[in-house]
C-alpha positions in Angstrom: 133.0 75.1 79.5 128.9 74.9 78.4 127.9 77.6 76.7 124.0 78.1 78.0 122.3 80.1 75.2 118.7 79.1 75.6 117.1 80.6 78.7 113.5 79.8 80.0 112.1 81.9 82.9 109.4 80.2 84.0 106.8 81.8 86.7 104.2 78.9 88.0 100.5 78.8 88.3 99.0 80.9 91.3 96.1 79.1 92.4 92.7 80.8 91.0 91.2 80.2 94.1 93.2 83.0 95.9 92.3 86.0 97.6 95.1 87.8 95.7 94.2 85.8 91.8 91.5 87.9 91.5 90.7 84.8 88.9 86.9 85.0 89.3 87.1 89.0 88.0 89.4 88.3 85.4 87.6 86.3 83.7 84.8 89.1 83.1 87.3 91.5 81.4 88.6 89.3 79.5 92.5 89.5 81.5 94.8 86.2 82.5 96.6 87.6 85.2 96.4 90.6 88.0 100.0 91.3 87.7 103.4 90.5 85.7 106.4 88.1 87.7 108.6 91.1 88.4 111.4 89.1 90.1 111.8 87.1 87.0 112.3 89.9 84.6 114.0 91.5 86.4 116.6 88.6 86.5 116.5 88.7 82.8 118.2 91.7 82.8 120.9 90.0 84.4 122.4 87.2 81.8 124.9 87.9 79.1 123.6 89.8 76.3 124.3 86.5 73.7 121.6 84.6 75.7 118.2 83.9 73.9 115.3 84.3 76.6 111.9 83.2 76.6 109.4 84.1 79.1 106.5 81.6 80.3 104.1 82.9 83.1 102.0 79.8 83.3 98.9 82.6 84.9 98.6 83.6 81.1 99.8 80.7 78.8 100.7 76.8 78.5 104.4 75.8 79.4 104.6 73.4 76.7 107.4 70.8 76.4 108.7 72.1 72.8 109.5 75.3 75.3 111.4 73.0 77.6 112.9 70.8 74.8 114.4 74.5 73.5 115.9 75.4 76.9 119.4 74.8 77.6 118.5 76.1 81.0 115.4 76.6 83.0 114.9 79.2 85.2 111.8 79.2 87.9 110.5 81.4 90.7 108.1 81.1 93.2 106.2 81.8 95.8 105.4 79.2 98.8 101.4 79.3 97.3 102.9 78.5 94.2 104.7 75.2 95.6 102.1 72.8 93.7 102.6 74.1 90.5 106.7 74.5 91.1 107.3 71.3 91.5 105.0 70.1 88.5 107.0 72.2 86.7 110.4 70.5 87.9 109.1 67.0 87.3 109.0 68.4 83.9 112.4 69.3 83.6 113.8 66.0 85.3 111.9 63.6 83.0 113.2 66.0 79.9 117.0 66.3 81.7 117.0 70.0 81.1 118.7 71.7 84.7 116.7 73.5 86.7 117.6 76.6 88.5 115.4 78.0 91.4 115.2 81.4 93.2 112.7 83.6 94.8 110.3 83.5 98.3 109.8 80.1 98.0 113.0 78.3 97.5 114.6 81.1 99.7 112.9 80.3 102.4 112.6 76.3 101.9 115.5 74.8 100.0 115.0 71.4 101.6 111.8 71.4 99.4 113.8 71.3 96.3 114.1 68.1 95.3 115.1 67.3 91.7 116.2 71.3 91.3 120.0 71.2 90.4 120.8 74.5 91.6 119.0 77.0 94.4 120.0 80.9 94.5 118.2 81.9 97.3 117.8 85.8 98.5 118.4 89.1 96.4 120.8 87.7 93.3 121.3 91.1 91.6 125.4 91.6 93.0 126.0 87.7 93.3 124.0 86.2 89.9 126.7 86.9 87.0 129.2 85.0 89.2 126.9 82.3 89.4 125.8 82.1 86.2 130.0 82.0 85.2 130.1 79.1 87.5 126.8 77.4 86.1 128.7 77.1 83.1 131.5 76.2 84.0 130.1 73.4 86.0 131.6 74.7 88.9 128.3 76.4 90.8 126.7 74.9 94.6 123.8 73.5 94.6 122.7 76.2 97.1 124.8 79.2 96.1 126.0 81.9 98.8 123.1 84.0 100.3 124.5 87.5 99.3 124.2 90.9 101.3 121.6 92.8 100.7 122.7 94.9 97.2 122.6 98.5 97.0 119.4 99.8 94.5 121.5 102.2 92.5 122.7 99.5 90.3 119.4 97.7 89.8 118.6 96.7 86.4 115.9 97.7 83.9 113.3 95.2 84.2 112.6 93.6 80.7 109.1 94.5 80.4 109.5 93.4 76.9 109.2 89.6 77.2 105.5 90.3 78.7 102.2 89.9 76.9 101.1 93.4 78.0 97.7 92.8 77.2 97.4 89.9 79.8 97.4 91.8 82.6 95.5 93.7 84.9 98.4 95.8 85.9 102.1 96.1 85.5 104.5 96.1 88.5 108.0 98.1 89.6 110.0 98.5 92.7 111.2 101.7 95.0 112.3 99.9 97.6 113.3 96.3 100.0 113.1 96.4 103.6 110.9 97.8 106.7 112.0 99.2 109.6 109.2 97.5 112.0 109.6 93.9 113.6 106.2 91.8 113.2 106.5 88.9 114.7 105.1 87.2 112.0 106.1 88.8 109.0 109.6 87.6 107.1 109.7 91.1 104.8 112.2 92.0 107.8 114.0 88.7 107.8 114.9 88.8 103.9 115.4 92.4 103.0 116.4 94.1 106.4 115.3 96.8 108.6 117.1 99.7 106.8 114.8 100.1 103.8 116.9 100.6 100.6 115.4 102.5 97.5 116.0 103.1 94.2 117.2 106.5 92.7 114.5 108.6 91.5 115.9 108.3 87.9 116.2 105.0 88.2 112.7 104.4 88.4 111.3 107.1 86.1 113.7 105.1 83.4 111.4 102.1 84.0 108.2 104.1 83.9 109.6 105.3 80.3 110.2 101.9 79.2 106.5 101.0 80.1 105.4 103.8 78.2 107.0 103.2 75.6 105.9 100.0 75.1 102.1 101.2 75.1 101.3 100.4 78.7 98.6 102.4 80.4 96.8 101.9 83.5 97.5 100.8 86.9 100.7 100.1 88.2 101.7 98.3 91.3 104.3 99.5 93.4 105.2 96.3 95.1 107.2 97.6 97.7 106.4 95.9 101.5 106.5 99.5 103.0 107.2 102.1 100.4 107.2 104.6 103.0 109.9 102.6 104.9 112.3 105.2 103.9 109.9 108.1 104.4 112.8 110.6 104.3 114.0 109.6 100.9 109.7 109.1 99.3 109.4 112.4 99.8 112.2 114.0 98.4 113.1 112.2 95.7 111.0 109.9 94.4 106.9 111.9 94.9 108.6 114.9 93.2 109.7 113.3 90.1 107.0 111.1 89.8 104.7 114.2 90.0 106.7 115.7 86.8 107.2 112.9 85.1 102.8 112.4 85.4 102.5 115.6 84.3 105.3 115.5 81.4 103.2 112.6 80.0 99.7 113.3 80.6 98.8 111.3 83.4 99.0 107.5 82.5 99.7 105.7 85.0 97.5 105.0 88.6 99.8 103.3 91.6 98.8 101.3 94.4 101.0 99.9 96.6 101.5 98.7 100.5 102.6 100.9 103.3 102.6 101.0 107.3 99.3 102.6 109.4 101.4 105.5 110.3 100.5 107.2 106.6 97.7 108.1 108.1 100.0 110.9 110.4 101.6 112.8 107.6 99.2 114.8 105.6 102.1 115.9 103.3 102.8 112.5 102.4 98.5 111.2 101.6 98.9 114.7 99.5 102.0 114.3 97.7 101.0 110.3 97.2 97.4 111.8 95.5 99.1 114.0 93.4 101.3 111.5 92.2 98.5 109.4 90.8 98.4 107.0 93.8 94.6 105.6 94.7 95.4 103.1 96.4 97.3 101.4 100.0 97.2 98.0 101.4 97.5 98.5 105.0 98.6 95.3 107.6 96.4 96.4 110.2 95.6 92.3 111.2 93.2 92.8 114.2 91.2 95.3 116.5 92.8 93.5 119.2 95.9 96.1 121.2 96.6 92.8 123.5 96.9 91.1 119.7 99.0 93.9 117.9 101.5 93.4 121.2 101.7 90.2 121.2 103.1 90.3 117.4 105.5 93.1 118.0 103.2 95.4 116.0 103.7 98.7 117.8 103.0 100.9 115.0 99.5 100.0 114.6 99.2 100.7 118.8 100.0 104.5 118.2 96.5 105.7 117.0 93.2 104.8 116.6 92.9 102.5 114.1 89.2 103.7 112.5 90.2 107.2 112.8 93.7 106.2 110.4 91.6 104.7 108.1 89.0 106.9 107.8 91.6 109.8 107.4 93.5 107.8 104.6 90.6 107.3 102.7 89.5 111.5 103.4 92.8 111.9 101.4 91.7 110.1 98.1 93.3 107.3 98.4 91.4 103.5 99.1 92.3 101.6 101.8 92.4 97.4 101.5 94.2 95.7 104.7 95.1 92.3 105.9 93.2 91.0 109.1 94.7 87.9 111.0 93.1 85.6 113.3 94.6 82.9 115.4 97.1 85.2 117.7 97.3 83.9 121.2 95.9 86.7 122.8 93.1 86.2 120.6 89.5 85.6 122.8 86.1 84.2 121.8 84.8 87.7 120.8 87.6 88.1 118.0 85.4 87.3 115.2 82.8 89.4 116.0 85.3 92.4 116.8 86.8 92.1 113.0 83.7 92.1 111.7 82.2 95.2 112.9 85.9 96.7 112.7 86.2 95.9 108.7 82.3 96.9 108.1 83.1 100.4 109.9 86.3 100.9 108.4 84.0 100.9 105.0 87.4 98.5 103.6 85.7 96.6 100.5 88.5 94.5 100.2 89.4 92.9 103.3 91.9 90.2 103.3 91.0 88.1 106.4 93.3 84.8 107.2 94.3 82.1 110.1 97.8 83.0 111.3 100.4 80.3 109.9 103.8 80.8 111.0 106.3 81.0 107.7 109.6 79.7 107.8 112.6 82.1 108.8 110.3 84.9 111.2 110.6 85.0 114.7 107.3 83.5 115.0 108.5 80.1 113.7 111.3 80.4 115.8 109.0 80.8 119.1 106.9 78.5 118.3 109.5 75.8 117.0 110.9 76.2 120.7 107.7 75.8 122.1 107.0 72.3 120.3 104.0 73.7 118.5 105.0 73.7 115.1 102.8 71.0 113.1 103.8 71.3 109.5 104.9 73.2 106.2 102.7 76.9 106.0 100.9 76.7 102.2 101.3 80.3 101.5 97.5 80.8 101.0 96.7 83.2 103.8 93.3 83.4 103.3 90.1 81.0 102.7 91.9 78.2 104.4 90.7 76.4 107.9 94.2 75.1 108.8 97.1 76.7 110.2 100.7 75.1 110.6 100.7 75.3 114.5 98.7 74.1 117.2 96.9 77.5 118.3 95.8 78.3 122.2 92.1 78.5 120.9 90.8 75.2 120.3 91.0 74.6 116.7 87.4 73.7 115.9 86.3 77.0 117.6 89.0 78.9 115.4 87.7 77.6 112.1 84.1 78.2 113.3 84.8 81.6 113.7 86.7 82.0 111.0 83.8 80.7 108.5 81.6 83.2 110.2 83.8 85.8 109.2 83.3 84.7 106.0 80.5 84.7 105.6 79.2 87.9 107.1 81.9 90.0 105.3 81.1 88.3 101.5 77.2 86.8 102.5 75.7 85.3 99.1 73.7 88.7 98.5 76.9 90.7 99.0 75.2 93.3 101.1 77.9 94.2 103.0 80.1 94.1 100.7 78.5 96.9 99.0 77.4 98.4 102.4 81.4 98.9 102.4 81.9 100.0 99.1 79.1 102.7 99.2 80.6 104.2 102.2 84.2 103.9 100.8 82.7 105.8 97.8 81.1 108.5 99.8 84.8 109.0 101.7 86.8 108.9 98.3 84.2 111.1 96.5 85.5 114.7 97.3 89.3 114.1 97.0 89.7 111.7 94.3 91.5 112.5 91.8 91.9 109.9 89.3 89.4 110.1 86.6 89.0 106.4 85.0 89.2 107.0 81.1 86.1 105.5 79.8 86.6 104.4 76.1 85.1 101.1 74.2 87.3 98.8 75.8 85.7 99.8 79.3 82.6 99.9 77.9 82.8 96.2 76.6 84.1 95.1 80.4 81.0 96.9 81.9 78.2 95.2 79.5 80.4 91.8 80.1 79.9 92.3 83.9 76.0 93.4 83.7 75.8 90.3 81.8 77.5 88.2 84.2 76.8 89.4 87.5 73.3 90.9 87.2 72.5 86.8 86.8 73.7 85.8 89.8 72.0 85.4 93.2 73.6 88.5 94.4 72.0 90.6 91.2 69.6 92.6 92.2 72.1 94.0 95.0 74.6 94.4 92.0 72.4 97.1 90.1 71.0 98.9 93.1 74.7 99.8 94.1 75.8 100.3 90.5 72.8 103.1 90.4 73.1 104.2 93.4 76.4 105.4 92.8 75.8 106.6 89.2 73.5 109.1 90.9 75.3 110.0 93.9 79.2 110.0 92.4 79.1 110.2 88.7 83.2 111.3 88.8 83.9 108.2 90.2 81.0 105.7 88.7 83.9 103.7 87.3 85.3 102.7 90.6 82.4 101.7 91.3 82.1 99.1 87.9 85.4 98.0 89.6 84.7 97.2 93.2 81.8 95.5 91.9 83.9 93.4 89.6 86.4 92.5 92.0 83.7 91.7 94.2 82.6 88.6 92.5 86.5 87.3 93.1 85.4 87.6 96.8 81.9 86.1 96.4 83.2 83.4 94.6 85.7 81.9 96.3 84.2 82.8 99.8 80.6 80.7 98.5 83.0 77.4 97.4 85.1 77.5 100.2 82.3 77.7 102.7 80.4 75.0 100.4 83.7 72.6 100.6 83.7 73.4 104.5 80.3 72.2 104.9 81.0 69.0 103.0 84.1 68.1 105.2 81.9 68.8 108.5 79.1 66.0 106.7 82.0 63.6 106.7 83.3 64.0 110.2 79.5 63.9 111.5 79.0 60.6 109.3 82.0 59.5 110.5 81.5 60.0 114.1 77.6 58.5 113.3 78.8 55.1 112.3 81.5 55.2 114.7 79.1 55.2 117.5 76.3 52.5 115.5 79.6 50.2 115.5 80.2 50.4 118.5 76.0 49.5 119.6 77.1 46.1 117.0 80.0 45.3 119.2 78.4 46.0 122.4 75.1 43.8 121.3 77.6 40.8 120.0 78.8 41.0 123.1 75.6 40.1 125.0 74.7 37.5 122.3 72.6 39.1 119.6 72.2 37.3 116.6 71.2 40.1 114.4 74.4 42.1 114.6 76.1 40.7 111.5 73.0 41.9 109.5 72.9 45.3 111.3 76.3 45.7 110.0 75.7 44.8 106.7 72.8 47.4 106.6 75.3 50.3 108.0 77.6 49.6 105.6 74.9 50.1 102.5 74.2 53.2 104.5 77.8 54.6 105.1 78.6 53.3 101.2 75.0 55.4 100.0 76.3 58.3 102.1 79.4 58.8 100.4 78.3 58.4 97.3 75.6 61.1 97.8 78.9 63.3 99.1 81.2 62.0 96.1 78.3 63.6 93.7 78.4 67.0 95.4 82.2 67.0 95.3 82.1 66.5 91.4 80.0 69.2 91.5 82.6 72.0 92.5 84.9 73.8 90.2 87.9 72.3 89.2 89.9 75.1 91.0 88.7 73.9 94.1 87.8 70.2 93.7 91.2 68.9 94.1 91.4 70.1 97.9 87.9 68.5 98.8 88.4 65.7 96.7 91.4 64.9 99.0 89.9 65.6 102.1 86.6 62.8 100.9 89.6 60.4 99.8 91.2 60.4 103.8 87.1 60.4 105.2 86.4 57.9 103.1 89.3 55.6 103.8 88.8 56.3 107.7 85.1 55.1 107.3 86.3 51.9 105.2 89.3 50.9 107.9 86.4 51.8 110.8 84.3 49.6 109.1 86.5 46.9 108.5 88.1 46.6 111.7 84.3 46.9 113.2 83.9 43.4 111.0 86.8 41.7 112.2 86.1 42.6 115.9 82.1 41.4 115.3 83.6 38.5 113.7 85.6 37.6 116.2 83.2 38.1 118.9 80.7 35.9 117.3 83.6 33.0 117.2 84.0 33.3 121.0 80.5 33.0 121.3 
């Protein structure tokens, strides 16, 4: 038996140009990461007390090989947006020999991507891991270990909050409960944790609220439940009550967002008890405007009431409302994009997380469309700000992307105006039942002159410091929410400027490609007839095709890093289409001339 002392739980790199990174904002409060890998310190808990952990979250520092050269044992989990990063990190490990074990969404859901991992526990490993880990040992354990049953939540360890750098962070995260009752089509929440949502006892998770007090933490904290009012029954009687003692026991410290179902918007009670307890804000899956849409995905909750009226009401109760919006269903018609727009502008929903439907491995959706022979590759995890989906969709592609980068666009245009059209009518909604009171001390004070610095430079300035006044005037309570919005609006503005800016590049390439395509095809068809001139025709388009991509190349090494491998990629496969169109054009011409 191999005793494995030496643990290394490594969390890979989320790529900054994510809707969810928030990379852009963190950079102007000086923070690394929005939120801590729960998943993975959670499974810290979980190894014999002789073990020596050590955490790296590559969002907040360097995984170095003197880490990897201490491990005896490396530990990694991912998400499917993370894959780039996971298997960078596994390379790693293979060229040092140190044995890599993977878990979470990613090699759940995918474990004939893991190639060069030695062993996958896929699923929820809290009632299965310490046999494994015996086996591991042992050298005894599958390379893709048993899925186990769901686990029951009583017995769920005490996250080890203590291997985080606290101060890295945006937020800290805990979990009340796995599972959702509804079906989505799309969604695999359902698939992994089941339909009967399981929770944790109250206790249970006041003793992890304690250990993050005690440790100094303050501030906002993510419930990171996929419904946590799945189990509405058991939110409401347990868990609300206690957390509204334990608030007041300790003088308020703690804000909570988290994600929950449309049907919040029904049960005063609950918004009320939620407010009380601290909670500010919900993300809300409410994908599209669109009933023949919502139907088509199985998403009968969101058919029950009006969807701007639940909203509205949500956000009447104190609490902020950011959703997930989906395009690319097949029920989906030409007047979709225009229909989210006005919906997410009305809705006054700041944040709005708007993304091409790609079908993830394990939901019934892959499973239709698998059947159906539409399936055409691996989903990248990155549900937003991409123009690709896995699966041929019944609107034509180039009309989906269109439409997509006019959504875009008009939700996060360069001035941001309606951006903060939204947030100024969020903040007039919010302003007389919220109930969280941002404490404003020098470390907010330092974030709010670093973002006048930064953002009152940039082209979308001058709208920057009329909403900022605006809202100092209006809602002085609350003028700190607005210092946020704006902050996490430059995430948006961002990534939404450089993706549209990449977009625009690709669609040069394709119109230069078509362009010489055609002018080749003038050369062949005058060779044909017995021009002389066409071997010095095509010597001139070539000088022009070679100038244009160099005039492209420049603009490409002109993007930020975060996003210049993607485009960078996409000039490589142009650029080698134009260079085989090319050269076959001068072997056809060639051989023309010779029958000549």
């Amino acid at each position: 038996m191999h005793r494995i002392n030496n643990i290394l739980l490594v969390y890979p790199r989320v790529p900054k140009n994510t809707y969810w990174s928030f990379g852009y904002s963190l950079a102007i409060i000086g923070k690394k990461s929005a939120m801590p890998p729960l998943g993975l310190i959670t499974l810290a808990s979980l190894f014999p007390d002789r073990c020596r952990l050590k955490l790296v979250d590559m969002n907040v520092t360097v995984l170095s090989e003197a880490d990897l050269l201490w491990a005896d044992a490396v530990m990694v989990s991912a998400m499917i947006v993370q894959k780039q990063s996971f298997h960078t990190v596994v390379a790693a490990c293979n060229r040092l020999r140190r044995p890599v074990v993977a878990g979470g969404p990613y090699p759940s859901a995918c474990p004939e991507e893991m190639a060069g991992v030695d062993h996958v526990v896929p699923g929820e490993v809290e009632e299965n891991f310490a046999a494994f880990f015996s086996a591991f040992e042992r050298g005894t354990a599958p390379r893709i270990a048993d899925r186990a049953k769901h686990p029951d939540l009583k017995q769920s360890p005490l996250p080890r909050f203590d291997l985080l750098d606290l101060g890295a962070y945006t937020s800290m995260a805990i979990q009340y409960s796995r599972g959702c009752p509804f079906h989505c089509e799309f969604c695999d929440i359902w698939q992994m944790y089941g339909n009967r949502p399981r929770v944790k006892p109250a206790d249970r998770v006041m003793g992890e609220l304690d250990a993050l007090h005690r440790l100094g933490w303050r501030g906002a904290v993510f419930v990171v439940d996929d419904n946590f009012i799945g189990n509405r029954k058991s939110v409401k009687s347990d868990l609300l009550p206690s957390l509204i003692q334990w608030q007041q026991a300790h003088e308020r410290p703690f804000q909570f967002f988290t994600e929950a179902s449309i049907d919040l918007a029904g049960d005063n009670e609950l918004m009320d008890t939620m407010v009380a307890a601290g909670f500010n804000e919900v993300f809300i899956g409410i994908e599209t405007p669109s009933a023949a849409a919502l139907k088509e995905t199985g998403k009968h909750q969101n058919l029950k009431m009006d969807l701007l009226t639940a909203v509205e009401h949500i956000q009447h109760s104190g609490m902020e409302v950011t959703a997930g919006f989906i395009l690319g269903f097949d029920a989906d018609g030409a007047d979709i994009f225009d229909r989210q727009i006005a919906f997410i502008q009305r809705a006054a929903i700041p944040k709005a997380m708007v993304g091409i439907l790609n079908a993830l491995p394990g939901t019934a959706l892959y499973h239709r469309l698998r059947s159906q022979g539409r399936l055409t590759g691996a989903s990248l995890g990155n549900n937003t700000h991409r123009m690709s989906t896995n699966f041929r969709t019944r609107m034509p592609a180039g009309q989906l992307k269109a439409g997509y980068r006019q959504i875009l666009g008009a939700l996060y245009d360069a001035r941001m105006n309606a951006y903060f059209s939204r947030c100024n009518r969020l903040l007039d909604r919010l302003a007389q039942a919220y109930r969280f009171k941002r404490p404003i001390g020098w470390r907010e004070i330092v974030m709010l002159l670093r973002a006048l610095i930064r953002q009152s430079l940039t082209v979308y300035g001058h709208r920057y410091l009329q909403f900022l006044l605006r809202n100092l005037i209006r809602h002085r309570s609350i003028c700190g929410e607005a210092v946020r919005l704006a902050i996490q609006g430059h995430h948006f503005h961002v990534i939404t400027r450089e993706t549209l800016k990449m977009e625009a590049m690709e669609q040069e390439l394709e119109r230069a490609y078509d362009y010489f395509a055609a002018r080749l095809d003038t050369c062949k068809q005058s060779v044909r007839a017995g021009s002389q001139e066409t071997m010095r025709q095509l010597t001139i388009l070539a000088d022009q095709c070679a100038r244009t991509l160099r005039r492209i190349q420049k603009r490409v090494n002109g993007i930020p890093t975060d996003f210049r491998g993607e485009i960078a990629h996409r000039y490589r496969l142009w650029a080698q289409k134009l260079n085989c169109l090319f050269a076959d054009g001068h072997a056809q011409i060639s051989e023309f001339s010779r029958m000549l």
